[in-house]
N, CA, C and O atoms as CSV, one atom per row, in Angstrom:
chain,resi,resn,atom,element,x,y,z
A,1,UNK,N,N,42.943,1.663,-26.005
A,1,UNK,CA,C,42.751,1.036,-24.709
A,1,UNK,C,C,41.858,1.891,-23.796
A,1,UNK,O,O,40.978,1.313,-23.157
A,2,UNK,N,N,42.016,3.258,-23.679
A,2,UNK,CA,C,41.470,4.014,-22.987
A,2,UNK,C,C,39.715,4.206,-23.413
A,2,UNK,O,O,38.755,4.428,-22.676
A,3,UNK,N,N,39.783,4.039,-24.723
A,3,UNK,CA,C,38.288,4.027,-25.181
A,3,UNK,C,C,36.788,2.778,-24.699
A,3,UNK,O,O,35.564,2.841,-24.574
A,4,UNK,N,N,38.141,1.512,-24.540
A,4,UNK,CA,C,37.164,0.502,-24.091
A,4,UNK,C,C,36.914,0.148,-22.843
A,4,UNK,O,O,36.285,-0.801,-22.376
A,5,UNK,N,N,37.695,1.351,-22.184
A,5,UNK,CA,C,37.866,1.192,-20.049
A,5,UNK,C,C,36.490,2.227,-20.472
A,5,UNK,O,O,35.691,1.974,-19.571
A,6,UNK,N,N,35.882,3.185,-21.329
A,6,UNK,CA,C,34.858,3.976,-20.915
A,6,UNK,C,C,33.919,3.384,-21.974
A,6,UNK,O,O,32.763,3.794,-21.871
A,7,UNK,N,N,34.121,2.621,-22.844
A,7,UNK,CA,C,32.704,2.156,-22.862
A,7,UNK,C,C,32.399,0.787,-21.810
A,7,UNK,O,O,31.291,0.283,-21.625
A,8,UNK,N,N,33.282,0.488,-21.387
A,8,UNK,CA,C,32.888,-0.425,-20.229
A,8,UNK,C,C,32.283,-0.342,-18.589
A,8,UNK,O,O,31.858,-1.180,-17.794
A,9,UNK,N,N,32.502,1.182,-18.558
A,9,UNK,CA,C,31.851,2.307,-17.710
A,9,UNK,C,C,30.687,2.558,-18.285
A,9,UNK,O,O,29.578,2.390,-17.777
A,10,UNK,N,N,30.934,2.961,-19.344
A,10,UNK,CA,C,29.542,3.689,-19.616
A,10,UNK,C,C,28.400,2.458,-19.703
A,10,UNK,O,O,27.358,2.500,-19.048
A,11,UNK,N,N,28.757,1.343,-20.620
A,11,UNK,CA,C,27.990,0.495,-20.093
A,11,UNK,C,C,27.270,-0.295,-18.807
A,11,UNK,O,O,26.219,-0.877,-18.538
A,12,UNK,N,N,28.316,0.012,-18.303
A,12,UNK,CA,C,27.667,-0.544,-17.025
A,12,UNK,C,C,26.802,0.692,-16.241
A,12,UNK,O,O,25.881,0.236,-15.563
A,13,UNK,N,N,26.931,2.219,-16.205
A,13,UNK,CA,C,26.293,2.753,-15.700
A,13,UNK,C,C,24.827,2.863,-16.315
A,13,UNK,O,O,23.846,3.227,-15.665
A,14,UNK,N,N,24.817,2.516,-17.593
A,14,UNK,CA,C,23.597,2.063,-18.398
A,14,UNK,C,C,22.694,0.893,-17.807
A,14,UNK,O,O,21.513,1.088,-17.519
A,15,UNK,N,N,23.400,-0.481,-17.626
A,15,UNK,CA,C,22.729,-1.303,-16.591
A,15,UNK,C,C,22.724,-1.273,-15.264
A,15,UNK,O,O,22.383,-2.262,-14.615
A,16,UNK,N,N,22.982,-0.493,-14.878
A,16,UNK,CA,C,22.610,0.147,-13.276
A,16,UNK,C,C,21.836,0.694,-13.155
A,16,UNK,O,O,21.151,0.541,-12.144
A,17,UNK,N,N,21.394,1.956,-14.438
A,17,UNK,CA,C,20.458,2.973,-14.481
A,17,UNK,C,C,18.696,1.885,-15.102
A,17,UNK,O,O,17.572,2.375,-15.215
A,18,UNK,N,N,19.040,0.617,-15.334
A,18,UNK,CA,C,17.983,-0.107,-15.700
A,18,UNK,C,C,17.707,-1.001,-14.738
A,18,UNK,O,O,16.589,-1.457,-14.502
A,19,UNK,N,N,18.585,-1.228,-14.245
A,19,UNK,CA,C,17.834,-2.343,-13.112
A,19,UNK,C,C,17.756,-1.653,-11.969
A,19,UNK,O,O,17.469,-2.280,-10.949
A,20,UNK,N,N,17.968,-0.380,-11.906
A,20,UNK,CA,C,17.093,0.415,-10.639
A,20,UNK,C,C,15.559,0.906,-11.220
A,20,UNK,O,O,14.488,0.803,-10.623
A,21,UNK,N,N,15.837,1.537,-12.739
A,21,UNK,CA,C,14.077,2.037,-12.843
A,21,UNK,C,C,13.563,0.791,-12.783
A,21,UNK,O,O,12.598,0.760,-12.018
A,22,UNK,N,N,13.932,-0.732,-13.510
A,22,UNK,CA,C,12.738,-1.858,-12.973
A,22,UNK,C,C,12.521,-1.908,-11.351
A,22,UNK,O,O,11.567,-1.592,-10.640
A,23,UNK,N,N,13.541,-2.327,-11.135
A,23,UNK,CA,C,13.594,-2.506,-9.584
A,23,UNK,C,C,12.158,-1.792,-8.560
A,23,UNK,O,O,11.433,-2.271,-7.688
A,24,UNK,N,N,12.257,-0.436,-9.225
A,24,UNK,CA,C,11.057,0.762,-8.122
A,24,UNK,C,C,10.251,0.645,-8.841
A,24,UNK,O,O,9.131,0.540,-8.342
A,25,UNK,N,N,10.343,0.603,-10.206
A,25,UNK,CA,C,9.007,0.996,-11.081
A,25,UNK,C,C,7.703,0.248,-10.780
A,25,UNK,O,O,6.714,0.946,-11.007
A,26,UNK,N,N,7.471,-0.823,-10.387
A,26,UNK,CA,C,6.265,-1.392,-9.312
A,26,UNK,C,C,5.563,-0.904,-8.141
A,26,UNK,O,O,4.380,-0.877,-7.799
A,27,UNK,N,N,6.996,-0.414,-7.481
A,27,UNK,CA,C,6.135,0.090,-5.972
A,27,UNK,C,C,5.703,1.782,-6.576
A,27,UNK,O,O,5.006,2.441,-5.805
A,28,UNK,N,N,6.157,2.511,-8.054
A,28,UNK,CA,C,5.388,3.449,-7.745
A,28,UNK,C,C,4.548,4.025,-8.952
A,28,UNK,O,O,4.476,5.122,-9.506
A,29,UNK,N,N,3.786,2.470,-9.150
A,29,UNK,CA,C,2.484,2.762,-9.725
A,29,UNK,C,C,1.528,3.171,-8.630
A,29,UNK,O,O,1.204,2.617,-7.579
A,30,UNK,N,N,1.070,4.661,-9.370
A,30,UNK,CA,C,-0.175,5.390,-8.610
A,30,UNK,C,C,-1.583,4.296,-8.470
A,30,UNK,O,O,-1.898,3.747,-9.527
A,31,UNK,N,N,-1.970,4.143,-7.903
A,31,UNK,CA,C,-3.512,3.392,-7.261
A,31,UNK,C,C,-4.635,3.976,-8.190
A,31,UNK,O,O,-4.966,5.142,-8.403
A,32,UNK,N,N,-5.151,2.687,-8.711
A,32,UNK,CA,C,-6.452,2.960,-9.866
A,32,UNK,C,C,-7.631,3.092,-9.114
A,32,UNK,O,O,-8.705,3.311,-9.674
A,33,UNK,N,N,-7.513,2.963,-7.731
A,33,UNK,CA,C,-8.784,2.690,-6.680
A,33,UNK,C,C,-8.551,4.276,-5.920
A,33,UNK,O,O,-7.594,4.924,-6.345
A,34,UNK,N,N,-9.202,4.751,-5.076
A,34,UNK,CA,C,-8.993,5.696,-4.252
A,34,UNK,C,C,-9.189,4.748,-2.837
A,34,UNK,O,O,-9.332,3.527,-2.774
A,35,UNK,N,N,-9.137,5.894,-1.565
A,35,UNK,CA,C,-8.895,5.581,-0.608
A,35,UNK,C,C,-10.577,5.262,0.074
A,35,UNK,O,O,-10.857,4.397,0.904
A,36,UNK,N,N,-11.481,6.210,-0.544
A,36,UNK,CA,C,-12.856,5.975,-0.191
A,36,UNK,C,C,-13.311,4.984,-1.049
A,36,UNK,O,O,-14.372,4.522,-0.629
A,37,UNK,N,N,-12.775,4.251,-2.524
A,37,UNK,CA,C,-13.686,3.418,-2.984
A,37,UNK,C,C,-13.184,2.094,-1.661
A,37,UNK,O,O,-13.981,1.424,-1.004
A,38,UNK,N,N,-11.539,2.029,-1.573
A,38,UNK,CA,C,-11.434,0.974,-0.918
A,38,UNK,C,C,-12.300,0.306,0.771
A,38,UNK,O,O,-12.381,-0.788,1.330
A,39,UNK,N,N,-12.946,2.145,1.126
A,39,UNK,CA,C,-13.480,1.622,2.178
A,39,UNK,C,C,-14.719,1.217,1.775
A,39,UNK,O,O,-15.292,0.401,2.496
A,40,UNK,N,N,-15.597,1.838,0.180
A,40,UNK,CA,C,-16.618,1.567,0.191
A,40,UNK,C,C,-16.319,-0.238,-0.231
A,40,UNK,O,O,-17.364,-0.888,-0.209
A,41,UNK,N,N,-15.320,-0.878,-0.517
A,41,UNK,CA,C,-15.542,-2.144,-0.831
A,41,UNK,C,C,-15.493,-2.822,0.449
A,41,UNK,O,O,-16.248,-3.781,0.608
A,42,UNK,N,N,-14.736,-2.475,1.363
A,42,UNK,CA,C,-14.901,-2.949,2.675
A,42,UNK,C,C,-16.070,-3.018,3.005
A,42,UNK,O,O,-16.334,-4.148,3.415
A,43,UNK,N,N,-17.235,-2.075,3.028
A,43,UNK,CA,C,-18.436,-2.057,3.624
A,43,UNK,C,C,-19.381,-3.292,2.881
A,43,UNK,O,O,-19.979,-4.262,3.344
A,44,UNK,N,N,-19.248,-2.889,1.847
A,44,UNK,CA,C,-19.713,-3.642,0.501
A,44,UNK,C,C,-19.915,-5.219,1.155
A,44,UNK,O,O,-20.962,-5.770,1.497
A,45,UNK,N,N,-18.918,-5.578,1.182
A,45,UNK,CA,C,-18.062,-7.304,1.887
A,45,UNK,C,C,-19.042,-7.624,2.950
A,45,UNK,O,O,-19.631,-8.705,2.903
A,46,UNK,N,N,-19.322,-6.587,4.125
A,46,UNK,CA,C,-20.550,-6.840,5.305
A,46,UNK,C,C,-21.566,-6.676,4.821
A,46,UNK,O,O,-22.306,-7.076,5.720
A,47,UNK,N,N,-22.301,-6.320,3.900
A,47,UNK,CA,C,-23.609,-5.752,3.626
A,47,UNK,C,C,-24.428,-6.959,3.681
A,47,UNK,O,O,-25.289,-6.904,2.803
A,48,UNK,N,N,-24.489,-7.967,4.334
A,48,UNK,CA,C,-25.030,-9.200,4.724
A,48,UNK,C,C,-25.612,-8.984,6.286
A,48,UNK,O,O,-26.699,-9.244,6.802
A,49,UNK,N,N,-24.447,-8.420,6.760
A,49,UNK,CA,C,-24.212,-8.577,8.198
A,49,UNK,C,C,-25.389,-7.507,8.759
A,49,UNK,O,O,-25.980,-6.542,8.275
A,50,UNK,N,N,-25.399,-8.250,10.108
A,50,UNK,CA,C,-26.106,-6.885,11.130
A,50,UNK,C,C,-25.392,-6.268,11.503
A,50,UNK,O,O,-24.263,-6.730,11.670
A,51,UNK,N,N,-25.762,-4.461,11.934
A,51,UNK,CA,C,-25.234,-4.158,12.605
A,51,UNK,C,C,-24.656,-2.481,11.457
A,51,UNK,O,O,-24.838,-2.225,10.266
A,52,UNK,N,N,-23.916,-1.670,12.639
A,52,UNK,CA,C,-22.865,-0.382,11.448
A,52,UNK,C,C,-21.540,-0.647,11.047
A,52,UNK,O,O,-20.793,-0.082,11.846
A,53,UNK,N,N,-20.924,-1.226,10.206
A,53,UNK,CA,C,-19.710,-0.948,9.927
A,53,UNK,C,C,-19.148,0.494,10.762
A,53,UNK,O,O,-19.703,1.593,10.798
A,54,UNK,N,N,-18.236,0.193,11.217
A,54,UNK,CA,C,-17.710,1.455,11.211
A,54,UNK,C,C,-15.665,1.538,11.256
A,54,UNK,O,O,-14.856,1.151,12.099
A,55,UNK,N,N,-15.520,2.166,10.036
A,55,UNK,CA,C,-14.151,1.940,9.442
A,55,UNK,C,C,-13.132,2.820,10.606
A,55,UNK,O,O,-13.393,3.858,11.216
A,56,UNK,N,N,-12.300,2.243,10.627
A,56,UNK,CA,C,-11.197,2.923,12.603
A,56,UNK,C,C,-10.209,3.752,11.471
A,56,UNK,O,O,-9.911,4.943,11.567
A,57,UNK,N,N,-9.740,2.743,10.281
A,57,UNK,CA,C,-8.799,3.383,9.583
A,57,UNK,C,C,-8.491,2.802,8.198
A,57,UNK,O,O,-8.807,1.691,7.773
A,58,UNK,N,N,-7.725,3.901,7.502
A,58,UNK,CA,C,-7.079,3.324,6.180
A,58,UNK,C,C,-5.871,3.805,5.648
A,58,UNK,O,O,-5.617,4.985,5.403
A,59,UNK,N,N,-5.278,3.020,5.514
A,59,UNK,CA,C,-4.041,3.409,4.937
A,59,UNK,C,C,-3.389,2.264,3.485
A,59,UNK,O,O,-3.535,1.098,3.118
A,60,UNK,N,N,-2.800,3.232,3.148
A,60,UNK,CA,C,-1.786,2.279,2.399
A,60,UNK,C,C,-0.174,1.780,2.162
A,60,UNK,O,O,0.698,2.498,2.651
A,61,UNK,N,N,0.122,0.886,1.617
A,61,UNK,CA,C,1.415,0.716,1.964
A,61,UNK,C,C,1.444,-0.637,0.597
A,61,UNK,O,O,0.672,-1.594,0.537
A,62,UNK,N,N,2.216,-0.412,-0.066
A,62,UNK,CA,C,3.130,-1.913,-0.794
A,62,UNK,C,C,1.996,-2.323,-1.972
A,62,UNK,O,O,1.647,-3.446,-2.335
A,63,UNK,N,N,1.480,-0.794,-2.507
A,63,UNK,CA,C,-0.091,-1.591,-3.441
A,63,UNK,C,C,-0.865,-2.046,-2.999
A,63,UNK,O,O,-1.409,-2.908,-3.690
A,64,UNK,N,N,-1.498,-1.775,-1.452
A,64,UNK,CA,C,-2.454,-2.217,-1.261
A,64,UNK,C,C,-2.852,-0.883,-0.009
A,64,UNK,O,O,-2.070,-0.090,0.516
A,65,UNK,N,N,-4.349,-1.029,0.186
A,65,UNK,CA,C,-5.099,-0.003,1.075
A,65,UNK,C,C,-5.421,-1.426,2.039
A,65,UNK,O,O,-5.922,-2.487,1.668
A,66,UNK,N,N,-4.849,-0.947,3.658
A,66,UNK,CA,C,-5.282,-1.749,4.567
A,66,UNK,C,C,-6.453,-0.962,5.317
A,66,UNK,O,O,-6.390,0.227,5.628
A,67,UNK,N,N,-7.709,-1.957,5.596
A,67,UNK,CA,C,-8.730,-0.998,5.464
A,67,UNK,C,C,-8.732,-1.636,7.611
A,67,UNK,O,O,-8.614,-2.860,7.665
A,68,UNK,N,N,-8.814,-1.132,8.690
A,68,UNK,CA,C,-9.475,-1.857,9.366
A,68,UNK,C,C,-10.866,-1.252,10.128
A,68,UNK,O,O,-11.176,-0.065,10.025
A,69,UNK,N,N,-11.482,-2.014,10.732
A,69,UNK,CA,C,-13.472,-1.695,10.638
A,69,UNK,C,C,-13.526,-2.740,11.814
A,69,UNK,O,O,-12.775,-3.674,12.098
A,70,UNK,N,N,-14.743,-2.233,12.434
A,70,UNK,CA,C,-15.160,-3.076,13.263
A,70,UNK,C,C,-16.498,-2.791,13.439
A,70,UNK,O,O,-16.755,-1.591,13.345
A,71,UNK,N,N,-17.848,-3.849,13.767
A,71,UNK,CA,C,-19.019,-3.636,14.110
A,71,UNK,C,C,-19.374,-3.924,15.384
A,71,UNK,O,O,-19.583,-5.090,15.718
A,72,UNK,N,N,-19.506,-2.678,16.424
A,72,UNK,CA,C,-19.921,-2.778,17.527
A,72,UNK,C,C,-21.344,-3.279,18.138
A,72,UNK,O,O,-21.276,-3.495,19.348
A,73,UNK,N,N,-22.239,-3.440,17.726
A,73,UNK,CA,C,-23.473,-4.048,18.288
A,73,UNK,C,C,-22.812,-5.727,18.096
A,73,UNK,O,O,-22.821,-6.309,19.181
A,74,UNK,N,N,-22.271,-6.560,16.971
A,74,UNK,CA,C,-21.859,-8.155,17.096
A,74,UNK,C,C,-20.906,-8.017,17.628
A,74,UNK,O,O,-20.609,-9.194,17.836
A,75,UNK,N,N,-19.601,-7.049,18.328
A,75,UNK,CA,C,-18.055,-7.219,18.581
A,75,UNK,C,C,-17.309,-7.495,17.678
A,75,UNK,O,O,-16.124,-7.439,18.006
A,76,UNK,N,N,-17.575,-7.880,16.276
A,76,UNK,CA,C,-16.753,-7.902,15.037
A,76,UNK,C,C,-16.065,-6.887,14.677
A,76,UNK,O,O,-16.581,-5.782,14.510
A,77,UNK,N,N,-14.362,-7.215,14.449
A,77,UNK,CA,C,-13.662,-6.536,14.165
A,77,UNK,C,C,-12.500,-7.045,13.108
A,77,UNK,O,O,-12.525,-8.227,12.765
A,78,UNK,N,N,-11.682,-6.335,12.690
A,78,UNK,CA,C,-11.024,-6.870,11.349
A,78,UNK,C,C,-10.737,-6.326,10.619
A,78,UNK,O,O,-11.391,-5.310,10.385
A,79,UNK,N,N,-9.667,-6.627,9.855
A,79,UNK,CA,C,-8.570,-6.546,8.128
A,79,UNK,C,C,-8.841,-6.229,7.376
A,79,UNK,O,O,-9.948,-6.768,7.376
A,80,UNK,N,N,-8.812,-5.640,6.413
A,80,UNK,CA,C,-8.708,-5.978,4.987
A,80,UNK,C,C,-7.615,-5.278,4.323
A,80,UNK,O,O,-7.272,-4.134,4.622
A,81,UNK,N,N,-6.991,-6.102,3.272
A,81,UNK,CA,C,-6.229,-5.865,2.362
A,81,UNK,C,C,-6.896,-6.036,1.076
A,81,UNK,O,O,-7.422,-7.066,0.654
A,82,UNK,N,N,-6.794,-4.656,0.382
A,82,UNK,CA,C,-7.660,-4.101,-0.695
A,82,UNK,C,C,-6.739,-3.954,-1.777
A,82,UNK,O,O,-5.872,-3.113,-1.543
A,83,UNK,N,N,-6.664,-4.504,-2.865
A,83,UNK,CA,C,-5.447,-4.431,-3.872
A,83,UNK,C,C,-5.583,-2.810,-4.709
A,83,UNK,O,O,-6.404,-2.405,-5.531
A,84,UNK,N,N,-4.726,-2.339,-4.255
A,84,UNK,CA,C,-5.126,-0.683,-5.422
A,84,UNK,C,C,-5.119,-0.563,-6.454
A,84,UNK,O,O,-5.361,0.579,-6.844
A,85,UNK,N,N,-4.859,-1.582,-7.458
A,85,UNK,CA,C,-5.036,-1.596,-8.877
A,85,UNK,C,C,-6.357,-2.477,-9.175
A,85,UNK,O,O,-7.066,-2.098,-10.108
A,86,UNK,N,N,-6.697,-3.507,-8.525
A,86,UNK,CA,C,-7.960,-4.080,-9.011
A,86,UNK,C,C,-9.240,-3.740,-8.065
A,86,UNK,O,O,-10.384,-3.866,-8.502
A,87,UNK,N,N,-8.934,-3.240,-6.557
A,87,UNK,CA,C,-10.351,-3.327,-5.748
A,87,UNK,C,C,-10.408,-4.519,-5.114
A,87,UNK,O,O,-10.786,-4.541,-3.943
A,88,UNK,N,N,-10.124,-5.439,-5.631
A,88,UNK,CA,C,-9.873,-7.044,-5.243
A,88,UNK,C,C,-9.218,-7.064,-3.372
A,88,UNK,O,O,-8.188,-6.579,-2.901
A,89,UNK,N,N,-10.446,-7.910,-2.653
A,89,UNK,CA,C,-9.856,-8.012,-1.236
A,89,UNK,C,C,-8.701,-9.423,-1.143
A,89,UNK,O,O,-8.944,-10.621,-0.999
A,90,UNK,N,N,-7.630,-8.822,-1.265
A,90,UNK,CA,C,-6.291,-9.825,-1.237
A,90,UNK,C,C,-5.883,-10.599,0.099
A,90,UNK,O,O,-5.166,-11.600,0.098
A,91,UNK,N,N,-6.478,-9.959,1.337
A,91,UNK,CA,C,-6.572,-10.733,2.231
A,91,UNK,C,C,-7.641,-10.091,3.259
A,91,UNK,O,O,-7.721,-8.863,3.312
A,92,UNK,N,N,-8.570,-11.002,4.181
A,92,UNK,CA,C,-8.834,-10.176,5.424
A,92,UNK,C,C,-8.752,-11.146,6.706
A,92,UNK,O,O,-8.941,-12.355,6.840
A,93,UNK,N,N,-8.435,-10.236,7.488
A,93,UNK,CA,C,-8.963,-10.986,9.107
A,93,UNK,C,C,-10.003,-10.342,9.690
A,93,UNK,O,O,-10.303,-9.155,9.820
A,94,UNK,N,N,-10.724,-11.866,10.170
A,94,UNK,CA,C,-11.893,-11.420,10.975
A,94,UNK,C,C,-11.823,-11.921,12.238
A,94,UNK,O,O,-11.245,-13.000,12.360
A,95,UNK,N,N,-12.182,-11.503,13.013
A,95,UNK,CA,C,-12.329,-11.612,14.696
A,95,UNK,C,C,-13.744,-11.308,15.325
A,95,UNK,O,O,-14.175,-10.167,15.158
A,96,UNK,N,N,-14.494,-12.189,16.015
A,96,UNK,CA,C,-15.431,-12.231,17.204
A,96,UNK,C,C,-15.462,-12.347,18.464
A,96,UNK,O,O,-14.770,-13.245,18.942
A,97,UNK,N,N,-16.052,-11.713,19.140
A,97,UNK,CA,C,-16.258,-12.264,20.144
A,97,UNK,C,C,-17.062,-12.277,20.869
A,97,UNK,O,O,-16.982,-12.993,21.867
């Protein structure tokens, strides 16, 4: 009796110890992008536009580099969400005025 109260422990501390490494194991894949390619893709995205990019900040958070930039000669300013495993812009906001 006493043998199957601890494999019934031990099992379960076995599926505890697995559905926590899945659980995190996403948020801490290291970033295949760096922090300067993500701004160089930001710039990349305007290279149409008139005017200097000029990047305010970058950070990251949740797999992604939030890049934000604004071009002062048009008043354009704005978002981006830069995916850190592909480079891929996953979302941006843009603003004029």
């Amino acid at each position: 009796m006493k043998e199957v109260g601890k494999i019934k422990k031990i099992s379960f501390i076995i599926l505890l110890f697995f559905i926590l490494y899945f659980a995190t194991g996403c948020e801490s894949a290291s970033p295949k992008i760096t922090e300067e390619e993500a701004e160089s893709i930001a710039i990349e995205h305007h290279s149409g536009e008139t005017g200097e990019d000029n990047i305010i900040s970058v950070s990251h958070k949740s797999g992604e580099y939030i890049v934000k930039w604004e071009i002062d000669a048009d008043c354009n300013f704005g978002t981006y969400y830069i995916d850190d495993q592909s480079g891929k812009i996953v979302k941006g906001e843009e603003t004029s005025c």
